[in-house]
mmCIF file of the N, C-alpha and C atoms, coordinates in Angstrom:
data_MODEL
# 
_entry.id   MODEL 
# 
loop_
_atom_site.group_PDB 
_atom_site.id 
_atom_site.type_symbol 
_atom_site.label_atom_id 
_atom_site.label_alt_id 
_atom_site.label_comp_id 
_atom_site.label_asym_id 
_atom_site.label_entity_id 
_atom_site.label_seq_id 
_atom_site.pdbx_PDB_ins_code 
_atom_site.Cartn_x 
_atom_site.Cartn_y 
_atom_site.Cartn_z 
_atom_site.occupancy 
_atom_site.B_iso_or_equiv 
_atom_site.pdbx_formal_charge 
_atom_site.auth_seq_id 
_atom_site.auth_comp_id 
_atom_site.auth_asym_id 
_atom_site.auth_atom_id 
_atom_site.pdbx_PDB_model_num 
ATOM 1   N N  . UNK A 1 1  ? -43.025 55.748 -10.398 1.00 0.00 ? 1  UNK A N  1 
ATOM 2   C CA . UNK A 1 1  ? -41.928 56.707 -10.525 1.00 0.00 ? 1  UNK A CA 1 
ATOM 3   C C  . UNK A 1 1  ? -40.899 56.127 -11.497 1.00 0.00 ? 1  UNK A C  1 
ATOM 4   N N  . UNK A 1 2  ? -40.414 57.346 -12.624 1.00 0.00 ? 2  UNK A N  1 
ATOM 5   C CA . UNK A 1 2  ? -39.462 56.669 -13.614 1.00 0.00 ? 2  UNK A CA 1 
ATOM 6   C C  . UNK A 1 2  ? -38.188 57.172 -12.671 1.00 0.00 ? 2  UNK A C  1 
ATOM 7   N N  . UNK A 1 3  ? -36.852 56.696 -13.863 1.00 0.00 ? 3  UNK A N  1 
ATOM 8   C CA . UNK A 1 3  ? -35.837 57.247 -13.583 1.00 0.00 ? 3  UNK A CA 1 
ATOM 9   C C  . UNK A 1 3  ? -35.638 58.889 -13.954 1.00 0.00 ? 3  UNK A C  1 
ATOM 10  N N  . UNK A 1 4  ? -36.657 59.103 -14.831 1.00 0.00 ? 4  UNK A N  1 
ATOM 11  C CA . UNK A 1 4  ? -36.235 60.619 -14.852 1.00 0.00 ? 4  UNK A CA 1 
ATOM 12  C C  . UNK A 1 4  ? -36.870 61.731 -13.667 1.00 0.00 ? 4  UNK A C  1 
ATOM 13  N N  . UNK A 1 5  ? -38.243 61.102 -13.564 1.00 0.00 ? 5  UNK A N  1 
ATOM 14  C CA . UNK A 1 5  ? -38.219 61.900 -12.280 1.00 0.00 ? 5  UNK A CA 1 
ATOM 15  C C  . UNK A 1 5  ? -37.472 61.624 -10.718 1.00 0.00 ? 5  UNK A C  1 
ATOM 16  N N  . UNK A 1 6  ? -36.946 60.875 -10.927 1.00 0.00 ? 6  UNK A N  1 
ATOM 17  C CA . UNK A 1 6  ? -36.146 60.552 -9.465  1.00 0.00 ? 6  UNK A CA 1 
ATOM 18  C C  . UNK A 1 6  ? -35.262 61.186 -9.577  1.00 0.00 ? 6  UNK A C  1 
ATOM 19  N N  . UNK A 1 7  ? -34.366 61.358 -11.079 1.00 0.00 ? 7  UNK A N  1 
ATOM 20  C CA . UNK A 1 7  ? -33.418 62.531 -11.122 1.00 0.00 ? 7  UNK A CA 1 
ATOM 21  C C  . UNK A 1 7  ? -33.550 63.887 -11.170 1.00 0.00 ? 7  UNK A C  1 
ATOM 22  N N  . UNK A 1 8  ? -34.492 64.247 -11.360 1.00 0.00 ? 8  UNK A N  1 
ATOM 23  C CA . UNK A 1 8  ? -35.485 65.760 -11.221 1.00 0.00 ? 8  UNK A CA 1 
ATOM 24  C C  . UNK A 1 8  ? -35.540 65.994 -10.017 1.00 0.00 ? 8  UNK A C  1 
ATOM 25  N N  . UNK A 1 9  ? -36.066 65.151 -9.175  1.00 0.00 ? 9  UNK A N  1 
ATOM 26  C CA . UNK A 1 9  ? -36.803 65.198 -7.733  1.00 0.00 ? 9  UNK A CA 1 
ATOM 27  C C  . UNK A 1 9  ? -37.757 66.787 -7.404  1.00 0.00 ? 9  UNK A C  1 
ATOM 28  N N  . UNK A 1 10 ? -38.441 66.289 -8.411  1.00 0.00 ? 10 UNK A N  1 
ATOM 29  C CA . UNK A 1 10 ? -39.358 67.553 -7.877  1.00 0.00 ? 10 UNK A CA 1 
ATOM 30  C C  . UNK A 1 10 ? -38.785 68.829 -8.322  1.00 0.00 ? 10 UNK A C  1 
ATOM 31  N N  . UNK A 1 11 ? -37.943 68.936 -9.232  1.00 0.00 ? 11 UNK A N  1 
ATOM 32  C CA . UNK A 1 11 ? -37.630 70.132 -9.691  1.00 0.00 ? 11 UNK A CA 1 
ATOM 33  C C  . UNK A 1 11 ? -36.338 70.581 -9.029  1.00 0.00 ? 11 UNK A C  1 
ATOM 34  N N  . UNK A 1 12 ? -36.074 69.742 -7.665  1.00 0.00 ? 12 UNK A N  1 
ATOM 35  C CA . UNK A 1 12 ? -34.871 70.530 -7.130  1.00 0.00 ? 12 UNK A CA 1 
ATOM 36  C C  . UNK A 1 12 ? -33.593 69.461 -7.163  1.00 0.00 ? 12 UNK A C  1 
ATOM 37  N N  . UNK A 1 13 ? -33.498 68.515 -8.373  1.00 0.00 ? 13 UNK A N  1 
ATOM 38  C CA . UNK A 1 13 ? -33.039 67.884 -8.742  1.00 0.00 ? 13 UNK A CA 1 
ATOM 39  C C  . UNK A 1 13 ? -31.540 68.415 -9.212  1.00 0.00 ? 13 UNK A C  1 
ATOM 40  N N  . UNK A 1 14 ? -31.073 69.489 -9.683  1.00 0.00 ? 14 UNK A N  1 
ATOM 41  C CA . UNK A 1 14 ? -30.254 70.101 -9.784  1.00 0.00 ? 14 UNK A CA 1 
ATOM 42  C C  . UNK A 1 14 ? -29.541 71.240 -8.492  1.00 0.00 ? 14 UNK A C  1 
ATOM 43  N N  . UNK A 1 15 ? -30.124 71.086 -7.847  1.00 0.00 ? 15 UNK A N  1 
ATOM 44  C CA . UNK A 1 15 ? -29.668 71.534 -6.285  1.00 0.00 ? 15 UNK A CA 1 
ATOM 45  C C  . UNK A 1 15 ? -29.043 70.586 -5.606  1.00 0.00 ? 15 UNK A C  1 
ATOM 46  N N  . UNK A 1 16 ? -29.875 68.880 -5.516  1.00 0.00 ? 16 UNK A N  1 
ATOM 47  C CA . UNK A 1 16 ? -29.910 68.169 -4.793  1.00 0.00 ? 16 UNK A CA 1 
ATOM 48  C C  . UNK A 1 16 ? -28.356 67.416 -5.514  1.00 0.00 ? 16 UNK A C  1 
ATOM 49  N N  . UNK A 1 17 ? -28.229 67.124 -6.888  1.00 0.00 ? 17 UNK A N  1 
ATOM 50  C CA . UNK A 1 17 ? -27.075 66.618 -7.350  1.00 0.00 ? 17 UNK A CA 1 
ATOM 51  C C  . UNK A 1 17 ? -25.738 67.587 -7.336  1.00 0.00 ? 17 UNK A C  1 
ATOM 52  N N  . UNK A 1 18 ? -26.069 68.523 -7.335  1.00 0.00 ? 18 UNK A N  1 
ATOM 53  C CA . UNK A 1 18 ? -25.022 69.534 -6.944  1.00 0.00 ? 18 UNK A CA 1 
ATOM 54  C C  . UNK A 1 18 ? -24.103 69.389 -5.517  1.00 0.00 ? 18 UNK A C  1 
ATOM 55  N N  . UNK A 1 19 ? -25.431 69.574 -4.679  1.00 0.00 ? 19 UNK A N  1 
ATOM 56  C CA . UNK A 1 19 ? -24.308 69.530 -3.192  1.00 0.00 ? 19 UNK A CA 1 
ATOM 57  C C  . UNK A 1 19 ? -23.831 67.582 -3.454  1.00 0.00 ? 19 UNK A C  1 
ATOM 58  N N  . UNK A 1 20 ? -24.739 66.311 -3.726  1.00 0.00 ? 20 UNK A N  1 
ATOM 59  C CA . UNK A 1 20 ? -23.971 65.257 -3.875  1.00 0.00 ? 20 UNK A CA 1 
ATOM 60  C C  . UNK A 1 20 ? -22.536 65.308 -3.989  1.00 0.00 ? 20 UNK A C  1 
ATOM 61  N N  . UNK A 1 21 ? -22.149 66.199 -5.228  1.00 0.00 ? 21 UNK A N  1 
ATOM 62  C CA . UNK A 1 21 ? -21.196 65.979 -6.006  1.00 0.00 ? 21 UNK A CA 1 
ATOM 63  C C  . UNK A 1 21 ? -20.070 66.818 -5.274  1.00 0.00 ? 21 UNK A C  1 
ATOM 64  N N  . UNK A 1 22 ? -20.784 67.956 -4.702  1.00 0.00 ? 22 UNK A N  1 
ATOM 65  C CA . UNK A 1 22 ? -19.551 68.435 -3.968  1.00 0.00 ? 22 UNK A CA 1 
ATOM 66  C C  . UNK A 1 22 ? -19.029 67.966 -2.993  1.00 0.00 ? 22 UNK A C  1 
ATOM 67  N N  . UNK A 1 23 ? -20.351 67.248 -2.312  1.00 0.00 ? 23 UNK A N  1 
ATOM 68  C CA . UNK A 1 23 ? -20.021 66.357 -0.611  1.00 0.00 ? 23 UNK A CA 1 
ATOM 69  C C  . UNK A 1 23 ? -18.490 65.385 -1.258  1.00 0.00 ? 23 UNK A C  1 
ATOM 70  N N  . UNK A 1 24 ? -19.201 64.424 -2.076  1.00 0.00 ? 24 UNK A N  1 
ATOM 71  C CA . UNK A 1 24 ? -18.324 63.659 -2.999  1.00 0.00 ? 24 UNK A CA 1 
ATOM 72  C C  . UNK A 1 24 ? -16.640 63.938 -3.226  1.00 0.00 ? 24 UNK A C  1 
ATOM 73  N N  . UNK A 1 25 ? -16.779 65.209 -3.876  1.00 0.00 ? 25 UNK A N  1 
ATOM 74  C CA . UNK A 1 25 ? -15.419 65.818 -4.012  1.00 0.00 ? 25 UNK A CA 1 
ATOM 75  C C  . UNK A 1 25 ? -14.774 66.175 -2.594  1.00 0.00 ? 25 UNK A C  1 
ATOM 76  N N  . UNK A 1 26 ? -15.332 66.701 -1.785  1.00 0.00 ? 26 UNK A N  1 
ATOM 77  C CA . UNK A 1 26 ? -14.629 66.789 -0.360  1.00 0.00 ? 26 UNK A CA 1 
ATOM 78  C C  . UNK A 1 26 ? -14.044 65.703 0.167   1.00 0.00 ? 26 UNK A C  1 
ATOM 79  N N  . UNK A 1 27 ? -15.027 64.421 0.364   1.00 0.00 ? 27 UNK A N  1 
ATOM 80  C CA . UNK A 1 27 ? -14.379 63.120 0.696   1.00 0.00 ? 27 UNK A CA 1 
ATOM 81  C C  . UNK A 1 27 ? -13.335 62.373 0.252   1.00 0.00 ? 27 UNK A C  1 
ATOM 82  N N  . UNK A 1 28 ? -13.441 62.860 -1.081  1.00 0.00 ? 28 UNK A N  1 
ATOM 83  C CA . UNK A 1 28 ? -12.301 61.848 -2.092  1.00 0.00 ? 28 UNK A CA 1 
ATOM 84  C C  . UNK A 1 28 ? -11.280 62.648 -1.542  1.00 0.00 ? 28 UNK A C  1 
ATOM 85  N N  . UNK A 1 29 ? -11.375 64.144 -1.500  1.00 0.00 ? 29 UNK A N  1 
ATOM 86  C CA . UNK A 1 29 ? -10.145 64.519 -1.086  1.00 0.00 ? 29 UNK A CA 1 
ATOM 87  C C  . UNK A 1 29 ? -9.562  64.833 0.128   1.00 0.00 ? 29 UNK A C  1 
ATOM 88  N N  . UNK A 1 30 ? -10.457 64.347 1.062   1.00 0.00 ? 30 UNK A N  1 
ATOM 89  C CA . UNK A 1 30 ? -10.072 64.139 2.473   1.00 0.00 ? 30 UNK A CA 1 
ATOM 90  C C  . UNK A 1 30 ? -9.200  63.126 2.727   1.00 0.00 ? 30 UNK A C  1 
ATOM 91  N N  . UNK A 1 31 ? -9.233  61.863 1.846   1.00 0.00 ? 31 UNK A N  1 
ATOM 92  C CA . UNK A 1 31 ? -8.753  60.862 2.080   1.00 0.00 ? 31 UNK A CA 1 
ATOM 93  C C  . UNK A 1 31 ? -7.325  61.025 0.652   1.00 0.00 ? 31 UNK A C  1 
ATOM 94  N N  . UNK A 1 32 ? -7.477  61.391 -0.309  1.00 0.00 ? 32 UNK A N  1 
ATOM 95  C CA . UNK A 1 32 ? -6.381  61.416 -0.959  1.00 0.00 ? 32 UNK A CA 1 
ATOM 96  C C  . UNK A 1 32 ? -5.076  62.873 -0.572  1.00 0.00 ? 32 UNK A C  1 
ATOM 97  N N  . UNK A 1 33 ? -5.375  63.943 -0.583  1.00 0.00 ? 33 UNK A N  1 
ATOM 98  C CA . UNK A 1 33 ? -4.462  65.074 0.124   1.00 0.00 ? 33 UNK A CA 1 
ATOM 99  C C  . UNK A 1 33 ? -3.698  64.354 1.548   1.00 0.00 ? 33 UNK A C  1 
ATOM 100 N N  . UNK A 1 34 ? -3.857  64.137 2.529   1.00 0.00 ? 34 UNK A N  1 
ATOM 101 C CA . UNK A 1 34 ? -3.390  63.199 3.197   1.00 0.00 ? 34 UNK A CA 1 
ATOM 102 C C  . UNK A 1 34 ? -1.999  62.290 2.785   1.00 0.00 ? 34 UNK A C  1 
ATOM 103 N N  . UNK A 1 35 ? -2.382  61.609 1.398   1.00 0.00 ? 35 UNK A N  1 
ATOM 104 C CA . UNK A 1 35 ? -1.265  59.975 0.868   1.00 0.00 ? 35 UNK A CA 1 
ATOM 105 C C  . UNK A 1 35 ? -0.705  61.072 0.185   1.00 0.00 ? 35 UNK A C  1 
ATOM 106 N N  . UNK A 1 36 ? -1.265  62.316 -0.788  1.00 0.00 ? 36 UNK A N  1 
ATOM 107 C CA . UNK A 1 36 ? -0.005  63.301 -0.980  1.00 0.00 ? 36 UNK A CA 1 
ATOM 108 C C  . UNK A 1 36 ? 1.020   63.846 0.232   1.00 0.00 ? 36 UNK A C  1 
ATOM 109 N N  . UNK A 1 37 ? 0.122   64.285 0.842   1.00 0.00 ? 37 UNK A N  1 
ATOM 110 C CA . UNK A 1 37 ? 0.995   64.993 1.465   1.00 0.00 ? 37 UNK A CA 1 
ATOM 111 C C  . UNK A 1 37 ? 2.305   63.873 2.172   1.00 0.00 ? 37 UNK A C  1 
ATOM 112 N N  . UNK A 1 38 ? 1.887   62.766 2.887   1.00 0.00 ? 38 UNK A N  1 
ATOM 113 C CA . UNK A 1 38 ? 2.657   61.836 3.467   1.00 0.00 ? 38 UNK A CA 1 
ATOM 114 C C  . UNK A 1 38 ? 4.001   61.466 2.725   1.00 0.00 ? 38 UNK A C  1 
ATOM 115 N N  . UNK A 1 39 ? 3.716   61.341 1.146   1.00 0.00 ? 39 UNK A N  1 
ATOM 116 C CA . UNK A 1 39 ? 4.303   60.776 0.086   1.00 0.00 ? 39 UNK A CA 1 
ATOM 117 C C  . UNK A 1 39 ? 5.397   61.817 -0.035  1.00 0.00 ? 39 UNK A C  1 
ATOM 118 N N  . UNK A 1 40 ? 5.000   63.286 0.101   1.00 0.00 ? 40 UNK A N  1 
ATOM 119 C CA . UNK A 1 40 ? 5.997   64.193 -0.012  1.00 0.00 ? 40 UNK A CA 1 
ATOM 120 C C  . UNK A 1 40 ? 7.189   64.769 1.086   1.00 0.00 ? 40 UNK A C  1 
ATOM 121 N N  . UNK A 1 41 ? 6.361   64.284 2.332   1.00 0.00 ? 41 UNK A N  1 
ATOM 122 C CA . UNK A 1 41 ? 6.959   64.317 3.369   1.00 0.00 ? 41 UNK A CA 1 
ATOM 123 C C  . UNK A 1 41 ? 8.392   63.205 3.727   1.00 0.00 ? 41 UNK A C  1 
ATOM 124 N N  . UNK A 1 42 ? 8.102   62.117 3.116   1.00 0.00 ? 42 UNK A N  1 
ATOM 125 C CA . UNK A 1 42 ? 8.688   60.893 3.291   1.00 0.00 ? 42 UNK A CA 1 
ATOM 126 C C  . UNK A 1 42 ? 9.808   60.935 2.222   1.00 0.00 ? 42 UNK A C  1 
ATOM 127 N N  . UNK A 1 43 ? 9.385   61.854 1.262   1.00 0.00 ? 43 UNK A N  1 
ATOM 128 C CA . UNK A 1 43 ? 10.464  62.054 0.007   1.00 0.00 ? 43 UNK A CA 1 
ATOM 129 C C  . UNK A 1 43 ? 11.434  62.618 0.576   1.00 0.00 ? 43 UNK A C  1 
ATOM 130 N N  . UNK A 1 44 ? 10.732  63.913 1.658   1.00 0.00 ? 44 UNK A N  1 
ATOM 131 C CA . UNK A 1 44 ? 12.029  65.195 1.864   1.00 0.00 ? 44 UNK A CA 1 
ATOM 132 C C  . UNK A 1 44 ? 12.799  64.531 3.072   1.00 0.00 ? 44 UNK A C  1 
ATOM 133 N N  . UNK A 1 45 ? 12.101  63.556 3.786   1.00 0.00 ? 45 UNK A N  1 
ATOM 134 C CA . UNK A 1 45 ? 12.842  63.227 5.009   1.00 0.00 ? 45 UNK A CA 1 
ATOM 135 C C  . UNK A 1 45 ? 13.792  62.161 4.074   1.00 0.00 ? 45 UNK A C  1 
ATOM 136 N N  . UNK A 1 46 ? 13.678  61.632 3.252   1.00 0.00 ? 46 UNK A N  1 
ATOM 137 C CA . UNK A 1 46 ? 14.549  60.772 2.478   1.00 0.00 ? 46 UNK A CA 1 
ATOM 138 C C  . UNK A 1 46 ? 16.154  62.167 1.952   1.00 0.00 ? 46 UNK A C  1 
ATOM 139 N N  . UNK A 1 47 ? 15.453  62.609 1.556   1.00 0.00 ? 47 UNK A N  1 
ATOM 140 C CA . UNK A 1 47 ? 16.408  63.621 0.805   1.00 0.00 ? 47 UNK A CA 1 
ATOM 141 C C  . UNK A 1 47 ? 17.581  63.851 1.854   1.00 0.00 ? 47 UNK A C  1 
ATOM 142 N N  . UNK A 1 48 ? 16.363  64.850 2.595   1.00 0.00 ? 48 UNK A N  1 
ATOM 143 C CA . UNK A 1 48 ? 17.173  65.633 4.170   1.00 0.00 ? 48 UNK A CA 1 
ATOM 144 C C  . UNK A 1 48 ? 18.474  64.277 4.390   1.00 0.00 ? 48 UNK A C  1 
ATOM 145 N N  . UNK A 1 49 ? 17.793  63.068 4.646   1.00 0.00 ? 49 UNK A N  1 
ATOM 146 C CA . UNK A 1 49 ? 18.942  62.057 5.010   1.00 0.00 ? 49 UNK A CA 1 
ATOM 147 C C  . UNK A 1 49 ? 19.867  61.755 4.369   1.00 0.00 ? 49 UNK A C  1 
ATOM 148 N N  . UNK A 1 50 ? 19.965  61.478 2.624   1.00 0.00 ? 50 UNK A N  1 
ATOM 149 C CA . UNK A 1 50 ? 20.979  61.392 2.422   1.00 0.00 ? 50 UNK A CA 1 
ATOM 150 C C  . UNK A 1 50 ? 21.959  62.957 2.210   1.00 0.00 ? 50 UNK A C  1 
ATOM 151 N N  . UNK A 1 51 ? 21.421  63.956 2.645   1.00 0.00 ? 51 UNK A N  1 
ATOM 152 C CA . UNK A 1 51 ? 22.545  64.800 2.708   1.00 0.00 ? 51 UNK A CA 1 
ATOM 153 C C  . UNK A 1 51 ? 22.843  64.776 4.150   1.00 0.00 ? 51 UNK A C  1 
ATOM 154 N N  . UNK A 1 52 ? 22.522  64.766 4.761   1.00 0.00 ? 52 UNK A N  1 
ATOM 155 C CA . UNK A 1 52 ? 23.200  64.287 6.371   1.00 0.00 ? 52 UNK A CA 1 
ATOM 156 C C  . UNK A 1 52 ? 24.007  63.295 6.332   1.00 0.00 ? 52 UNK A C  1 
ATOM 157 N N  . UNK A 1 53 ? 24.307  62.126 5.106   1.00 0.00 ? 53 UNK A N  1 
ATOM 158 C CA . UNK A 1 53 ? 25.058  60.858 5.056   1.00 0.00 ? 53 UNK A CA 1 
ATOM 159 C C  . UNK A 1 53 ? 26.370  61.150 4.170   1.00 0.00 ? 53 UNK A C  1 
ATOM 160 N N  . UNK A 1 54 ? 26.369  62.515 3.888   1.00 0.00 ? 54 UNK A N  1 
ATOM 161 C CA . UNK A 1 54 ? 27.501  63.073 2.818   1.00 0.00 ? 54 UNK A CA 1 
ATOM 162 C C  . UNK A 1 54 ? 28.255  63.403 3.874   1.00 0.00 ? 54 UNK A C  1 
# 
């Protein structure tokens, strides 16, 4: 077996790298949306506070 047919896989090689890539994209952004969101949260509770300190 070469490398090109392992990337083919039988023809459904373009099915099979497809969902990869989407699984892929879900994960990355399971774990990054999260440090956004936190990051923005932590901004406004910053904010919110210094106008409560006025």
């Amino acid at each position: 077996m070469n490398w090109q047919e392992f990337f083919a896989m039988g023809g459904y090689g373009f099915y099979v790298w497809t969902a990869y890539g989407i699984t892929f994209i879900v994960l990355v952004a399971n774990v990054v949306v999260p440090i956004v969101q936190r990051k923005q949260f932590l901004r406004q509770q910053a904010l919110k506070q210094q106008r409560q300190d006025l």
